[in-house]
C-alpha positions as CSV (number, residue, x, y, z in Angstrom):
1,X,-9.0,-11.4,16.7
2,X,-7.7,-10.3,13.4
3,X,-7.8,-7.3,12.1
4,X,-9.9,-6.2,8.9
5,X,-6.8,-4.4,7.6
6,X,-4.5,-7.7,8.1
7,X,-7.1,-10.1,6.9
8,X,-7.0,-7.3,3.2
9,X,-3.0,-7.1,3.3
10,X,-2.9,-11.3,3.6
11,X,-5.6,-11.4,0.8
12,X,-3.2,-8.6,-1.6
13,X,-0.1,-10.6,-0.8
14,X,-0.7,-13.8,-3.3
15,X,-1.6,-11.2,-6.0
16,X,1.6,-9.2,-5.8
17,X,3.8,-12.5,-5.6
18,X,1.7,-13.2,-9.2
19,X,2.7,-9.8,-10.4
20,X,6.3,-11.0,-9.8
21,X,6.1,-14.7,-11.4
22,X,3.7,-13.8,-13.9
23,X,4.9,-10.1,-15.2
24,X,8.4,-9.7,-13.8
25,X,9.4,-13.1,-14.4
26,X,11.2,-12.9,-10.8
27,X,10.5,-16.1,-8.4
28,X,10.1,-14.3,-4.6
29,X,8.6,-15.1,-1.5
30,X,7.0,-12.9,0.8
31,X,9.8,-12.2,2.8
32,X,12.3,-11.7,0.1
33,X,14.2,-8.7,0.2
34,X,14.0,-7.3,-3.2
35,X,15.9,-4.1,-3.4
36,X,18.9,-5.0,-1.1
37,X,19.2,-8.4,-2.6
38,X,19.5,-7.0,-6.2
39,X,16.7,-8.3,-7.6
40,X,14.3,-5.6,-8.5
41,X,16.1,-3.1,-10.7
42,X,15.1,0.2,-12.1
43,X,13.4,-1.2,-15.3
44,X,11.5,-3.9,-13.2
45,X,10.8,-1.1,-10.2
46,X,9.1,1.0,-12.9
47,X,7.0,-2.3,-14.2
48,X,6.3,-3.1,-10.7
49,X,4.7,0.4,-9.9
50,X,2.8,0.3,-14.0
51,X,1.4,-3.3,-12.5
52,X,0.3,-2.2,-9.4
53,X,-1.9,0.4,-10.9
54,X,-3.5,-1.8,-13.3
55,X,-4.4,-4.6,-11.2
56,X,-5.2,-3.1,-7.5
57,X,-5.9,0.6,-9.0
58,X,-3.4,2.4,-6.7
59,X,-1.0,4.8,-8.0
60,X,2.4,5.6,-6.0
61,X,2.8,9.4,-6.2
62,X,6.8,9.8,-6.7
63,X,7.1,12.9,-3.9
64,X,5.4,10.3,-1.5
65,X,7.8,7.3,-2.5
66,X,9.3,5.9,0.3
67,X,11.9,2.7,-0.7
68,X,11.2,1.1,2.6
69,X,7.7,0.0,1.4
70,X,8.9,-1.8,-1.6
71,X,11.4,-4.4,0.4
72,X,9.8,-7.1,0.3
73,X,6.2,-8.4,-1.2
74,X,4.7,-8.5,2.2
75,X,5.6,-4.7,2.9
76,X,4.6,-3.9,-1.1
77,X,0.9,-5.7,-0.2
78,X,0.6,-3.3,3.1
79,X,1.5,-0.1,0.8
80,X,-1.1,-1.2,-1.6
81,X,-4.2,-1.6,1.3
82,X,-3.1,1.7,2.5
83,X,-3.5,3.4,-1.2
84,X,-6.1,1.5,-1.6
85,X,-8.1,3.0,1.3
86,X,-7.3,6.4,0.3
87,X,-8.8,5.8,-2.8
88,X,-11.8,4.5,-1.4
């Protein structure tokens, strides 16, 4: 049996990889790792937390910001259902 929680964080993922083709311009897979590899820098980190709040309606607190969760599209999607059900 899946989980709700996984089923949520598999539905989040495809809209976070569309933030990254669509906003960022940057071609990623789920997997990719996006800090060690170079690819997200400062300017697009900052876009990246400015396009999570407008689309999922989460906002990353900066004492609370842990690099870890922003690796790799699959761990960014699991941040984002977490957020998301504080906010709810």
């Amino acid at each position: 049996m899946v989980s709700v929680s996984r089923v949520a964080t598999a539905a989040i993922e495809p809209r976070v990889l569309a933030i990254f083709r669509e906003e960022l311009e940057l071609e990623v897979d789920a997997e990719t790792p996006l800090i060690d590899a170079g690819i997200l820098d400062s300017v697009g980190f900052v876009r990246l937390l400015a396009e999570l709040e407008r689309v999922f309606g989460v906002q990353v607190e900066l004492a609370e910001l842990e690099l870890d969760d922003f690796h790799c599209i699959s761990k960014i999607a699991r941040l984002v259902e977490s957020l998301r059900e504080v906010v709810e």
